[in-house]
Each structure stands twice: as C-alpha cells, then as structure tokens.
ROLOPA-887012 format. One line per field, with one value per residue (C-alpha): residue in three letters; z, y, x. Coordinates in steps of 0.25 Angstrom, whole numbers, padded with zeros to 4 digits, always signed. Layout:
! residues N
aa <- [ALA, ...]
pz <- [Z, ...]
py <- [Y, ...]
px <- [X, ...]
//
This chain:
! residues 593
aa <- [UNK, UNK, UNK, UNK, UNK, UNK, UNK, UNK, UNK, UNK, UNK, UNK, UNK, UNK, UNK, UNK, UNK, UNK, UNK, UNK, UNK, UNK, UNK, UNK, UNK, UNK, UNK, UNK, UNK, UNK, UNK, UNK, UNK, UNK, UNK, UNK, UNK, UNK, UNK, UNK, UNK, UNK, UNK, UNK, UNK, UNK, UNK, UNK, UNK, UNK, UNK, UNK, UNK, UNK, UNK, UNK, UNK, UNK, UNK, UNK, UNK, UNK, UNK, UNK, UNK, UNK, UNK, UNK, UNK, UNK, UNK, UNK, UNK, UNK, UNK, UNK, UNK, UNK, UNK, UNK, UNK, UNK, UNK, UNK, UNK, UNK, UNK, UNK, UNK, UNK, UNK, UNK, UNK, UNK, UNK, UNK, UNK, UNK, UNK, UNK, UNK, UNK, UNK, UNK, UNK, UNK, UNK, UNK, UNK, UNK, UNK, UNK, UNK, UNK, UNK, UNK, UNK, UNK, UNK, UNK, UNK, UNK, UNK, UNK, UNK, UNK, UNK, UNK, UNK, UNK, UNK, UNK, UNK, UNK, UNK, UNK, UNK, UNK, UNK, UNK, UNK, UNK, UNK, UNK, UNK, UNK, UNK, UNK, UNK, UNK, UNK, UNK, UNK, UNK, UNK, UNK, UNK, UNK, UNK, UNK, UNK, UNK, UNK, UNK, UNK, UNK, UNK, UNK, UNK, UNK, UNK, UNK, UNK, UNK, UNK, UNK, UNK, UNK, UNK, UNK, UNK, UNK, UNK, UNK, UNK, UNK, UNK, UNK, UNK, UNK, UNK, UNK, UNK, UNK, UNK, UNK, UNK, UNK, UNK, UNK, UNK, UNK, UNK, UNK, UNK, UNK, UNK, UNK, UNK, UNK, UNK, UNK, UNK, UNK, UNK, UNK, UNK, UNK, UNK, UNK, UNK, UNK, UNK, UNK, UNK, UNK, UNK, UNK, UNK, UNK, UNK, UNK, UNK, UNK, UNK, UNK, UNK, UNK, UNK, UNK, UNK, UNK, UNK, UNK, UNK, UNK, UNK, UNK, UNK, UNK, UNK, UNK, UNK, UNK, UNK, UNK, UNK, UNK, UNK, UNK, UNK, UNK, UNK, UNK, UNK, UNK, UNK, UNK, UNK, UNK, UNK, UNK, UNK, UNK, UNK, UNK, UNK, UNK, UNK, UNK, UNK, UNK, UNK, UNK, UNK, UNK, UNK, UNK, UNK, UNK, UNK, UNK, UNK, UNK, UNK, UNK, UNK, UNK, UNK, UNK, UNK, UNK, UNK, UNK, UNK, UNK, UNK, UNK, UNK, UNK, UNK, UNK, UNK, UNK, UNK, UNK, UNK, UNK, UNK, UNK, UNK, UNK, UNK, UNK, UNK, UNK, UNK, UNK, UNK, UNK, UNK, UNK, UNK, UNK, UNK, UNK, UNK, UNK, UNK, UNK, UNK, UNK, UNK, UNK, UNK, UNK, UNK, UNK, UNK, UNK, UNK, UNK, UNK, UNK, UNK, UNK, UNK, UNK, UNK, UNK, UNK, UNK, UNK, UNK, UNK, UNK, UNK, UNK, UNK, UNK, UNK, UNK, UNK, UNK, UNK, UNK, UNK, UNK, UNK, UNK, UNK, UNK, UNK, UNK, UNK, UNK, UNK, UNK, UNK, UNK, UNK, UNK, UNK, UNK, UNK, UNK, UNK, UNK, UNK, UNK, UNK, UNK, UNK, UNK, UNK, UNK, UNK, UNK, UNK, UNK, UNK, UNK, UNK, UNK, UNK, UNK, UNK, UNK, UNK, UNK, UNK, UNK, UNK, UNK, UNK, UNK, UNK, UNK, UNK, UNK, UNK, UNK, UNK, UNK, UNK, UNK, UNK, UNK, UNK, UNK, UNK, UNK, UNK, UNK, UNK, UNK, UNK, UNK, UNK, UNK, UNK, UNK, UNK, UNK, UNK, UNK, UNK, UNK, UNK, UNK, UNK, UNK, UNK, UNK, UNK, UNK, UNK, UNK, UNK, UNK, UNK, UNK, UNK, UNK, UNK, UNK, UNK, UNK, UNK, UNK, UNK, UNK, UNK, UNK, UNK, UNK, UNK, UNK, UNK, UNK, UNK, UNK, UNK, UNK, UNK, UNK, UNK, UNK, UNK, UNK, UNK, UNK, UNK, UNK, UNK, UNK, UNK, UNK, UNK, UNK, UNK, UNK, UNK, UNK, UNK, UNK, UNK, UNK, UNK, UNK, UNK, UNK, UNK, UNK, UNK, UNK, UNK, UNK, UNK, UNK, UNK, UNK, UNK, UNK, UNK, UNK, UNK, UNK, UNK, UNK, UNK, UNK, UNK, UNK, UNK, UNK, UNK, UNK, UNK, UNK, UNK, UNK, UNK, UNK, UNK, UNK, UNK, UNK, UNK, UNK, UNK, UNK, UNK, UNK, UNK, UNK, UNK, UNK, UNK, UNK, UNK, UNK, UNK, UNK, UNK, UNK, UNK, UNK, UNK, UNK, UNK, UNK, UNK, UNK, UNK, UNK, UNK, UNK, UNK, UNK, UNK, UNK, UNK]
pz <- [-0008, -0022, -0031, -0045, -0055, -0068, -0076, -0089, -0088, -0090, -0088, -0101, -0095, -0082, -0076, -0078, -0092, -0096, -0103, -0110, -0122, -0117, -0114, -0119, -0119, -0110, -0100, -0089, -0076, -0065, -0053, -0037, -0032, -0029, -0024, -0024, -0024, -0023, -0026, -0025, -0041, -0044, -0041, -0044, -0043, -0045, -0049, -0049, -0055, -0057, -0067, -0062, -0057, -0064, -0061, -0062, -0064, -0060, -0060, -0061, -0074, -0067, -0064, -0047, -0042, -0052, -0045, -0030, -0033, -0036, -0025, -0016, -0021, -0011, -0012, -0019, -0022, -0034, -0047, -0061, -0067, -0083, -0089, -0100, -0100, -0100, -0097, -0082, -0078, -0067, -0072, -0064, -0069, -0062, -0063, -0078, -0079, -0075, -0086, -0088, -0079, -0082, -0082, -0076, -0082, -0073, -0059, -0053, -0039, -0043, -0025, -0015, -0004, +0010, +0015, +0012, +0022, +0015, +0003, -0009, -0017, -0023, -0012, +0001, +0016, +0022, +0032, +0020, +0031, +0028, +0014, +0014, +0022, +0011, -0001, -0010, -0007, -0009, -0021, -0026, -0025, -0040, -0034, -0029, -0044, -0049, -0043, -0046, -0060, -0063, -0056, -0067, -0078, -0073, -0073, -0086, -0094, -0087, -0093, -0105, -0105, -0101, -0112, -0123, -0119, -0119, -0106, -0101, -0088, -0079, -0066, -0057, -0044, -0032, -0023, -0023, -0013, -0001, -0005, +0009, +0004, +0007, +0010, +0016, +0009, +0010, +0013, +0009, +0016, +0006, +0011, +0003, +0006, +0022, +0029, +0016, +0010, -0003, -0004, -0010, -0021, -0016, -0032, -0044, -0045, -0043, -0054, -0064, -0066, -0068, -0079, -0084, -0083, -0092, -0101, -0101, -0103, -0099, -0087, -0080, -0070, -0062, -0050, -0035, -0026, -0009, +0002, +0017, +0020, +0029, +0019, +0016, +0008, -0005, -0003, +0000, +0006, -0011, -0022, -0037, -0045, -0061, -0062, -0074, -0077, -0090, -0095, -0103, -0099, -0090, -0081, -0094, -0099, -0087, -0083, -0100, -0097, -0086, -0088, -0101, -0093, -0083, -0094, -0101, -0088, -0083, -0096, -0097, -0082, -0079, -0093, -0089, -0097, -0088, -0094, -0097, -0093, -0080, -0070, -0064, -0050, -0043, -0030, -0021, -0029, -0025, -0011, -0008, -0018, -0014, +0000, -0009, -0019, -0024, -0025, -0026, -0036, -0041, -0030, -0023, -0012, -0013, -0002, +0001, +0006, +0016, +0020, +0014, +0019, +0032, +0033, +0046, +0052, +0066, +0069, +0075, +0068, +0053, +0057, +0065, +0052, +0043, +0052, +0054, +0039, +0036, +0032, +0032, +0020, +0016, +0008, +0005, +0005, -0004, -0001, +0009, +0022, +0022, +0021, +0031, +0043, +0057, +0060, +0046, +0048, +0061, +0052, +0042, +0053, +0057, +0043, +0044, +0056, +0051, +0043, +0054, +0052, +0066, +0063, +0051, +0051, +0045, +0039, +0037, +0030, +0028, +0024, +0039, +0045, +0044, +0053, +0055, +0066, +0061, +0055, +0068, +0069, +0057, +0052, +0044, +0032, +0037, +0035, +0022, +0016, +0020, +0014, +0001, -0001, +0002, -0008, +0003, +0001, +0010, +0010, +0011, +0021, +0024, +0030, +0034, +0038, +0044, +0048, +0050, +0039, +0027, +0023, +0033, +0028, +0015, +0019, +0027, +0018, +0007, +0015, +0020, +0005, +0001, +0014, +0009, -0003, +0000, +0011, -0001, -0011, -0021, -0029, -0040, -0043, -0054, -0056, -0059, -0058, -0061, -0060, -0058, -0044, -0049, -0043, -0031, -0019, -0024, -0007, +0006, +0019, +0029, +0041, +0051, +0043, +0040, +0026, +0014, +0005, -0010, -0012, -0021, -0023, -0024, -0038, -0042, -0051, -0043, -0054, -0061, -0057, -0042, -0043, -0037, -0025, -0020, -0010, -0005, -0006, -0007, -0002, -0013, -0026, -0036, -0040, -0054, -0048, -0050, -0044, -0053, -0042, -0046, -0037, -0027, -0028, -0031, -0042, -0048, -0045, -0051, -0056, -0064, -0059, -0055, -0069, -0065, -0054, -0047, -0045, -0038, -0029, -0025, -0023, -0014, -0006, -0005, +0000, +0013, +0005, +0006, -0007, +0003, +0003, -0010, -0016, -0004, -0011, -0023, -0029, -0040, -0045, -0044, -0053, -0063, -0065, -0068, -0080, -0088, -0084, -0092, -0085, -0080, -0072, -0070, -0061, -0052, -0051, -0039, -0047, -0035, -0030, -0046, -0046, -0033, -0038, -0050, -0043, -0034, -0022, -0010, -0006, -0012, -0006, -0016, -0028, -0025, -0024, -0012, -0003, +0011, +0024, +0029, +0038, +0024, +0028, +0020, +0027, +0017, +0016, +0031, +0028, +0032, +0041, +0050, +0043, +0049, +0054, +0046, +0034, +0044, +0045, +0031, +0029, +0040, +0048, +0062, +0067, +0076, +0085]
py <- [+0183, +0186, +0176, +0174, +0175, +0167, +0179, +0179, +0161, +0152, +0136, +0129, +0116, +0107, +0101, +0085, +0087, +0091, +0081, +0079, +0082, +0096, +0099, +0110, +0118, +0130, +0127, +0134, +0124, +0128, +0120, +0117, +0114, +0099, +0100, +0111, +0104, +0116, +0110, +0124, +0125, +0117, +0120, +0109, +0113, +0100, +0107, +0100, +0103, +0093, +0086, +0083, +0088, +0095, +0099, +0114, +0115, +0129, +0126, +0136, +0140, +0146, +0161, +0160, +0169, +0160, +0146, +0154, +0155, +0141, +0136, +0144, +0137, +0126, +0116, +0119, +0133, +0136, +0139, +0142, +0139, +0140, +0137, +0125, +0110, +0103, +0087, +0085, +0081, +0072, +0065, +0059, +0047, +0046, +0059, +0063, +0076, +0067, +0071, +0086, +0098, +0113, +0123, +0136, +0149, +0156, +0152, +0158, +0155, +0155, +0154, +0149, +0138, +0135, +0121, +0110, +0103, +0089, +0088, +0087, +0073, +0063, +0052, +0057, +0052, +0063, +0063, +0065, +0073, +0085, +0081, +0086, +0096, +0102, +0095, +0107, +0103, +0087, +0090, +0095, +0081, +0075, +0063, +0070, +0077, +0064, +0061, +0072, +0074, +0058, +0063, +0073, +0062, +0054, +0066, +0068, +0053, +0053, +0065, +0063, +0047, +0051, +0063, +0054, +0043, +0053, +0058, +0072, +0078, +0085, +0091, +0089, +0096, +0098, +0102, +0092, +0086, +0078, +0063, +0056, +0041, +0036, +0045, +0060, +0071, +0084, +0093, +0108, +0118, +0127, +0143, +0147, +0134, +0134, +0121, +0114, +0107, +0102, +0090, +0087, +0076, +0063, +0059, +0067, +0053, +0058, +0069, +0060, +0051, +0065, +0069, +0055, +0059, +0070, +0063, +0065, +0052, +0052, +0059, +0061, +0069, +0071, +0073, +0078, +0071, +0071, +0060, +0063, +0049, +0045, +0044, +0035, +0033, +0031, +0042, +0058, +0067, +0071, +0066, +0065, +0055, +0053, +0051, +0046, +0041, +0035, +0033, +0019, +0012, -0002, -0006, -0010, +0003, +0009, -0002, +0001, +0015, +0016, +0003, +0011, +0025, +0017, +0010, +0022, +0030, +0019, +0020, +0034, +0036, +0026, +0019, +0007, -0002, -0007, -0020, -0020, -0024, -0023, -0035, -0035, -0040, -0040, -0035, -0047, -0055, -0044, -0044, -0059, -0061, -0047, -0043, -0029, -0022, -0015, -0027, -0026, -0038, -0036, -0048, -0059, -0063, -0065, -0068, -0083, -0086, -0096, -0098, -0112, -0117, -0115, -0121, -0124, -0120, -0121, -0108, -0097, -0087, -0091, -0100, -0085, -0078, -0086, -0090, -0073, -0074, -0069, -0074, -0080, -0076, -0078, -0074, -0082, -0073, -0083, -0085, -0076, -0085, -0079, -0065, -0065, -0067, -0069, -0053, -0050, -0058, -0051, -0038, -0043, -0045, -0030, -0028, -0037, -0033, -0018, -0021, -0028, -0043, -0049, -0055, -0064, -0079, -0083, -0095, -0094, -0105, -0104, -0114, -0117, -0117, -0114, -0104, -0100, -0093, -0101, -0116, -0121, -0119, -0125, -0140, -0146, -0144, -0132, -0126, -0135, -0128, -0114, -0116, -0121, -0110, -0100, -0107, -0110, -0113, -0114, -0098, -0093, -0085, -0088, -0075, -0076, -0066, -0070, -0061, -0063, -0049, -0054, -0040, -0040, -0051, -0045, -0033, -0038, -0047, -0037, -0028, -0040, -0043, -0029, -0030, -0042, -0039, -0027, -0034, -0046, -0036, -0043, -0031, -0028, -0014, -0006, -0014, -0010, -0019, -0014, -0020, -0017, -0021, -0024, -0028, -0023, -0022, -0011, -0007, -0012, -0011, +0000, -0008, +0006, +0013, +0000, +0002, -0001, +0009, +0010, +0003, +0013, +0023, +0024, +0027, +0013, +0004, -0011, -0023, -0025, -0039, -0035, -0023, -0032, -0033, -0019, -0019, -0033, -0037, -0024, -0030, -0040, -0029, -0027, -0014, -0011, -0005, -0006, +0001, +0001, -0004, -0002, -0010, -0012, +0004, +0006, +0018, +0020, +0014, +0017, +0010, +0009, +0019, +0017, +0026, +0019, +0030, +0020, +0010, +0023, +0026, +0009, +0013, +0025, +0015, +0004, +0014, +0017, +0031, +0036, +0043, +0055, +0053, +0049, +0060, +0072, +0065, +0060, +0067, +0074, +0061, +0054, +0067, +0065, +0049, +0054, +0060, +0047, +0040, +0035, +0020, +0025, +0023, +0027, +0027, +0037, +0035, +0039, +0047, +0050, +0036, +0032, +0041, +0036, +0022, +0026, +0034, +0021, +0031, +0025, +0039, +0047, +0060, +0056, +0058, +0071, +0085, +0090, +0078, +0075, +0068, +0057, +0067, +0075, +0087, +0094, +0097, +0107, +0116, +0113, +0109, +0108, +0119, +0126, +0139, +0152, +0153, +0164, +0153, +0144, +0153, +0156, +0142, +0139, +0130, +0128, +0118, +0108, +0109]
px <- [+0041, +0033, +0030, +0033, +0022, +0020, +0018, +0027, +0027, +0017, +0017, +0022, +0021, +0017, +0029, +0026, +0024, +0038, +0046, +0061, +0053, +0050, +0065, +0072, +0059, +0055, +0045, +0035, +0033, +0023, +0021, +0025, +0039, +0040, +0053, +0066, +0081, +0090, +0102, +0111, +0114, +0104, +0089, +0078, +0064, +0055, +0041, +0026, +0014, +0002, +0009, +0022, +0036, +0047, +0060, +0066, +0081, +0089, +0104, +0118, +0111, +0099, +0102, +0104, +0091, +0082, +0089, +0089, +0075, +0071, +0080, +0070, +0058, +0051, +0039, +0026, +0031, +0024, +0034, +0032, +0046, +0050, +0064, +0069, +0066, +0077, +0083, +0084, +0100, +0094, +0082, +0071, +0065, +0052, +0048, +0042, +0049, +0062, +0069, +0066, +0068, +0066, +0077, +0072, +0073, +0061, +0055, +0043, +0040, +0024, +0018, +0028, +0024, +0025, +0029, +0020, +0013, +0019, +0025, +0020, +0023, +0015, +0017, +0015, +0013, +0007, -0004, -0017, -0023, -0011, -0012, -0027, -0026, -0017, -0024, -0021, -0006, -0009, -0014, -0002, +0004, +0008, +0000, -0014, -0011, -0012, -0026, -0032, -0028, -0033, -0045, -0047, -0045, -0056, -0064, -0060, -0062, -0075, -0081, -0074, -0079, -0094, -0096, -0090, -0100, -0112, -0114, -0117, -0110, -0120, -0119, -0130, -0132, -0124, -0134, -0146, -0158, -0153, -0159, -0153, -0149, -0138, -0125, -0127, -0128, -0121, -0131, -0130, -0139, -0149, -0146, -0161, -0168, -0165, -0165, -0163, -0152, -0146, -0136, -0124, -0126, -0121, -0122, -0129, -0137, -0152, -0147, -0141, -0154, -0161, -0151, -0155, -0171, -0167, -0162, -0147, -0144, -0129, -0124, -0113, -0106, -0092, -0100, -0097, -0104, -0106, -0109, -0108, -0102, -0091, -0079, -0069, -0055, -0064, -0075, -0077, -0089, -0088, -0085, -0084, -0093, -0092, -0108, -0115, -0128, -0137, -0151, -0154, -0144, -0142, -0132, -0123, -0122, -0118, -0108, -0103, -0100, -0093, -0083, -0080, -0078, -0070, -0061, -0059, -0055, -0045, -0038, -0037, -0032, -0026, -0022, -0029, -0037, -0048, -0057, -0069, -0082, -0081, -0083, -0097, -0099, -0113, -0114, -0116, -0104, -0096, -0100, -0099, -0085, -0077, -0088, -0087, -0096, -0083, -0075, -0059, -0059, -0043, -0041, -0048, -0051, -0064, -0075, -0079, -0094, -0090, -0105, -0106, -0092, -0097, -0113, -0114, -0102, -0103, -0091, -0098, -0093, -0096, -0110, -0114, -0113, -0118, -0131, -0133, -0133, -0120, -0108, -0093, -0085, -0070, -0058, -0047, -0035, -0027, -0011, -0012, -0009, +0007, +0002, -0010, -0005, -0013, -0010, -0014, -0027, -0030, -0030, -0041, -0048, -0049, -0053, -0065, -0069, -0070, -0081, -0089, -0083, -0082, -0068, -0059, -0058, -0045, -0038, -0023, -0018, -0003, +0008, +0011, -0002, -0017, -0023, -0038, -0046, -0060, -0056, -0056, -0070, -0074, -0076, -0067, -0076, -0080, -0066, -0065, -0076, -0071, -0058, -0063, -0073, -0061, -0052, -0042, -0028, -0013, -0008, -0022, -0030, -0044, -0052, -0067, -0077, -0091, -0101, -0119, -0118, -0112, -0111, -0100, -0093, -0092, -0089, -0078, -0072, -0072, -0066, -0054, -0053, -0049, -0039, -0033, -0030, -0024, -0015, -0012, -0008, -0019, -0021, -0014, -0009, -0016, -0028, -0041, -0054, -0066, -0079, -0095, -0103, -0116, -0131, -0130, -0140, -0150, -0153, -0146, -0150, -0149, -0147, -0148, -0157, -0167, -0169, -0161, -0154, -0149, -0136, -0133, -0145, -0160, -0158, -0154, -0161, -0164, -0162, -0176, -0176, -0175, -0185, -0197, -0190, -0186, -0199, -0199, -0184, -0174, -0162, -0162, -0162, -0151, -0147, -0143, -0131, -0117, -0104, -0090, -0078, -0063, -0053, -0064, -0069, -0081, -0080, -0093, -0106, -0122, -0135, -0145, -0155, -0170, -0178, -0192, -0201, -0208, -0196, -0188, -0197, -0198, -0182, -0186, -0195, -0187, -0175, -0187, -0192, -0207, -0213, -0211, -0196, -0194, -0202, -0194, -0180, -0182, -0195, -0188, -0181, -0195, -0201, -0191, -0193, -0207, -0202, -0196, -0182, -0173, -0166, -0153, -0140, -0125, -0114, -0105, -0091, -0083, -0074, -0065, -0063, -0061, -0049, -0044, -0044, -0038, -0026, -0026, -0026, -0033, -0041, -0050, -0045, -0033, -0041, -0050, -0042, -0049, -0055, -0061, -0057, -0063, -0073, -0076, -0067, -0057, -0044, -0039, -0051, -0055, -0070, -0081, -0082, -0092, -0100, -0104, -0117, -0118, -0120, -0127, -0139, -0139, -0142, -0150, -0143, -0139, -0127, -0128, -0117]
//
C-alpha cells in the first residue's frame, strides 16, 4: 500500500509543546504512534515526537473512511496528522498534554512500520543486548531522548561558557604520531606511506600546549578521543572530552574557571545551585580517609589506621601485615549490627577479596550479643585499643582488612565502603558533592615492566619544591595535578604542564627514555620549546561520564547515541569487520590468522 505524503501540510507545532492555552487553534503534529485504542466510535491515536506524546481524537464527528483509517494505524507508524486543539474529556494528569487533544481533520500515514522488536517506553526491561542491536529504535525512547538532548545542553553552556570567558575552540588533528604511553592506541594504516601508521588521539594534549606556544592563550575543544583499553560501565574505546588549556596561569586559576563553568552548568541543567569553592583534598588524605582518589564523600565511613592499636600484636594475620610493611585498617559501619547480619558479612567478604584482600575480620556487636572472628586473638587491651580507634559502640559493625600491600587495603576497603553504603541506604538522593583531589604522585611504579610511569602524563609539571628529587627519589614527587570527582567520579582532571626544555626531557628520563626516543617521539615538542613557552595548564572533562552523572544513569552507553560493548563492537552496525584483500594489499598488510 502507497503512503501519504506531507505535500500541501507542514508541522505547525511539536507534540509536547501544546498547551490548554493553545486550544481552539489549528494545529499540524508529526511524529510516531505511541499507542492506538480503537474504541469502535472512538479512535485514540497517542502520537510522540522528541518532546513528548499527544493524543489524536476521531469520534462519530469524523467522516468513517478518515476514522477507518486511523483505526488501521499501528506502532511507530510514521503520521503527520492536522485538525483543532481542543480540551481533552478524559484528562491525564501526568502527562503535560493531559489536558489537550487534537481533533483531526487530515491524517497522512507519512512510512508505515513493522512490529517492534520491544516496545518503545521510557522504562523498559529489556535484555540492553536487543536494545543495541536496535539502537536506532532505543533511541526513540522519550528516556534516551532525554539523555541525548541534555547531552546537547552541556555542549551547549560549555561552548557558550568558554567563549564568553575568552577562549578560542580549535580543532586539532584526528590522525597524529603514535607516542606509546600509557593506553593503546588505535592504529590507522598509511595507503601512500606503506608500513606506516597514524594514530587515533588518545587526547589533543601534545596539540593544545602547541596552540599555547603559539600564543593562543585560551583553547578549548569538544574533542573525540580513542583508547584501546578494556572497558567498563563508566568508559568507551572513544569518547568525548571538553578540553581546555591556559598560558600564565597557576593551579588557582584553573581550579577558578572551572568551579564557575561547573556552577554555571548545574544551574542551567539541572537548576541546581552548587557552592563554591570547591573542597580540596590531597591525594594521600584521600587515600588513607576514603582508600580512593575519587572519593564518594556524601557518607562516612571513613577508614581507620589500626596500626597503632595493634603494636605488638601477636595474631598472625594483622602482626604478618604490618611486619611486610603493610597494613590493618577498619571501618566502622555505625548502627549497623541489626542490618549486617553474618550472611551479609560473608558477602563483604567477596567483595574484598576481589580486589586481592585475603579475607574480612568482623565485629558484630548487637543488643543480645557480640560476635567477632578476630577478638579472641587479641589482648584485652589489644581489643580495647581497636575499638576505641574505631569509635566503637552497641549496634555497630566493626570490618578490618589486613594486607603486607597497603595498596591493597585501600583499595579494598574503598571498594567495601562504597558497598556499604549502597547496602545502608546512606546516600541521599539528588545530591551533588563536588570537590578537587589534589598533590598527587607525579610517577608510580610499574611493577611488570620495572620502571615507573606518569600518573597522569609526561607533560606534567612536578612541585618546585620536589624537583631536586626526580633523579635520586621519584617515588617521592608531587605532581601539580588535580582531578574534579562528582559523587565519587572522577569528571575532569589536568595539570600544570612542564614549559622549562631541559626539565621535560629530565621527565622523558626519569619515565626510562633515551635522547633517542624522546627525540623519535617527542622531537617536535622539544623543537617547539625551543622557541619560548609560556607557563601553562588545563583540564579535560569526560563530557560523557558528566552527562551520565547528571542523568543519574549508571551506564555510559546511556548517554552516547551510538555506543560500544564491553568488547568495543557495535551490535547495530556489526562492526569491526574483516576487509577484502583487495584493500589489504593496497595498504600493505597481511593478517595473522
């Protein structure tokens, strides 16, 4: 069967905009059948577009072929329907076209559609694997709308945020020179250079300290950006960065710029006032108070050194970490003794031991009786001591972690903190707590590789005062670093960057690179700090994981219109794929079966 075309009609309205104000008025509506109720004389149409849902009206008024033809009318057929506004008999409160419902006078079946593969509404339990496979049908749904467009805002305030505040958007290269540090690159083959290859930019970064050099002074970018890494909920083989960078400026004017962009994007999103300045934590107080350096801080439950407390200690397990030069650390989940049962112990423990703990200790102390699997070991003072540096009281749970890696008491802890709370139901809903991580380690140790790597970059600055011991004591160096964390993400994150020649190739040689290999990488950038540099720094936001936070999903793939899976294919478009060998020889390359 034909379809109708729009000629003679054009759109007078979208369909979640109309009001009782607008009634009496002829409108034009365009959009996708939510739902069809035929009700024999009555015909109800509901009709969505990206703003919202409409209903169509036909009744005994409407000639019969015009009502036998919206009766025929399915989901996600594609109509352009025109026809009076008036006040709906039967209103509907929660939606904001409740009240209104359009009489029509002309309907125009626009693309019909087969049977969806699930149905399109906002809340939805279907398997996300079909939902991907169908993205262009997911998307459809008022609450990937939703995302999507709120994405668009941020883009939006930030462009509009940056520019009023004096800087320039450039775009910089999306096909660069593979500088291997750090995360893969994607490698893109040269046709007219054979056996050479480009890279996909895992950030403009080496770009925006150029724009710097030449004197651009403000820079920023809605950058696209690549990483061959493993991926999880938060992260995706490419991604979407608000990148800016500055010359003359210290840590304060960076931190100034962007708690006014954030403020400024809250309230216009979200309508929410956030204060300001931002808390600042350093990054070994965030490790040893939250075992994180993007610290959840809307809650408690903050870690415990419990090293003191036990000097001497003759129990194996807590004297064995703390003589390997580890540690035994605790949280105090307080009143929790009637919610934590043994069982639910037993389940923090599995979450411990995935992040390389060897087990929890536990003391439950409720009103009937106290429990523990490690006070028996203990001295009187001994458990004494424990409990007092714990803050111990009747109702709560005691929960210990001891490890020869203190790394690995953090981490675990951190991790059983974030469980706990979840389970305790301490976070409030709606609330935002933003704050900087600052000083952090400038290097850390590969322990496979045997050398030690940026924390963040080689391009970062080290604090003045720790300069002198980049050579003898590297471990020990401060980075002029500082990451933004929202509600225990981290959302943006940058530095102060190295502007002095000869301390940037001290970097280079502290990060185990030869003047060969700093010169085959980085022999441009070092050409160019030859020329005069201006002191510098800036920061990236993740603008993907912002959003997400903002829509409070729990998923990146919620937020990006066309995303990978967790082994960086794409269900819908099928991809990657294999390539003729037609297209392999032209390139030059053979595959490894």
């Amino acid at each position: 069967m034909q379809n109708d075309t729009m000629q003679g009609l054009s759109r007078t309205h979208y369909c979640g905009d109309l009001r009782e104000s607008d009634i009496g008025r002829e409108v034009t509506v365009c959009g996708f059948v939510q739902k069809n109720r035929d009700k024999g004389a009555l015909v109800f149409v509901d009709l969505r577009d990206r703003t919202g849902v409409v209903q169509l009206m036909f009744d005994d008024n409407t000639p019969p072929e015009l009502r036998k033809k919206a009766a025929g009318v399915r989901a996600e057929y594609v109509l352009m329907a025109r026809g009076k506004l008036r006040e709906r008999a039967a209103k509907n409160p929660e939606l904001p076209t409740g009240s209104v419902e359009v009489f029509v006078e002309d309907l125009r079946i626009l693309s019909r559609a087969a049977t969806p593969p699930f149905e399109i509404t906002d809340k939805t339990n279907v398997n996300e694997e079909l939902r991907l496979r169908h993205r262009f049908l997911d998307l459809r749904r008022g609450e990937m709308q939703q995302n999507i467009m709120l994405r668009h805002r941020v883009a939006k305030v930030a462009r509009d945020f940056f520019d009023r505040n004096g800087f320039i958007e450039v775009e910089t290269p999306m096909l660069i020179k593979s500088t291997p540090e750090g995360a893969r690159d994607y490698l893109v083959p040269s046709r007219v250079h054979p056996g050479q290859f480009y890279a996909l930019p895992q950030s403009p970064q080496i770009f925006k300290q150029l724009l710097m050099l030449s004197g651009y002074d403000r820079y920023m970018q809605i950058a696209k950006c690549f990483r061959d890494e493993d991926l999880r909920a938060d992260r995706q083989p490419e991604f979407t960065q608000i990148d800016l960078e500055m010359s003359f400026v210290t840590e304060e004017d960076v931190y100034a710029i962007n708690e006014a962009f954030i403020a400024e994007l809250f309230d216009k999103v979200l309508g929410v006032t956030v204060p300001r300045p931002f808390k600042r934590l350093p990054y070994h107080e965030a490790m040893s108070r939250y075992g994180s350096d993007k610290p959840d801080t809307r809650f408690g439950l903050e870690l415990t050194d419990l090293g003191d407390a036990l000097k001497g200690c003759e129990f194996k397990v807590f004297a064995g970490a703390l003589e390997g030069g580890g540690s035994v650390r605790g949280i105090n989940a307080k009143g929790a003794a009637a919610i934590l049962s043994r069982k639910e112990i037993d389940k923090l423990t599995e979450v411990v031991k995935t992040y390389k703990a060897g087990g929890l200790a536990f003391t439950r102390w409720t009103d009937e009786a106290e429990s523990s699997s490690y006070e028996k070991f203990l001295s009187d003072n001994e458990k004494a001591a424990v409990r007092a540096s714990l803050g111990a009281q009747q109702g709560d749970v005691l929960l210990i972690v001891a490890d020869q890696s203190d790394d690995t008491v953090l981490t675990a802890l951190g991790a059983l903190r974030l469980e706990l709370a979840q389970r305790l139901d301490l976070i409030k809903p709606n609330t935002y707590d933003l704050l900087w991580v600052v000083d952090f380690p400038l290097l850390e140790h590969d322990e496979e590789g045997g050398r030690y790597i940026a924390k963040h970059h080689p391009f970062t600055s080290p604090k003045l005062e720790d300069v002198d011991r980049l050579e003898s004591d590297p471990g020990s160096v401060r980075a002029r670093a500082y990451d933004m964390v929202l509600n225990g993400s981290e959302i943006g994150g940058g530095s102060i960057r190295i502007s002095d020649p000869q301390l940037q190739q001290r970097m280079f040689a502290a990060l185990g690179m030869d003047e060969q290999t700093q010169r085959e990488r980085f022999g441009f950038l070092l050409d160019a700090f030859e020329y005069g540099v201006p002191p510098h720094g800036g920061l990236a936001f993740g603008l993907d994981r912002l959003v997400m936070l903002l829509c409070g999903s729990s998923s990146i793939r919620d937020v990006i219109a066309f995303p990978k899976v967790q082994n960086a294919s794409d269900l819908m478009a099928e991809c990657p794929t294999p390539v003729g060998q037609k297209e392999l020889d032209e390139l030059g390359l053979s595959v490894k079966k």
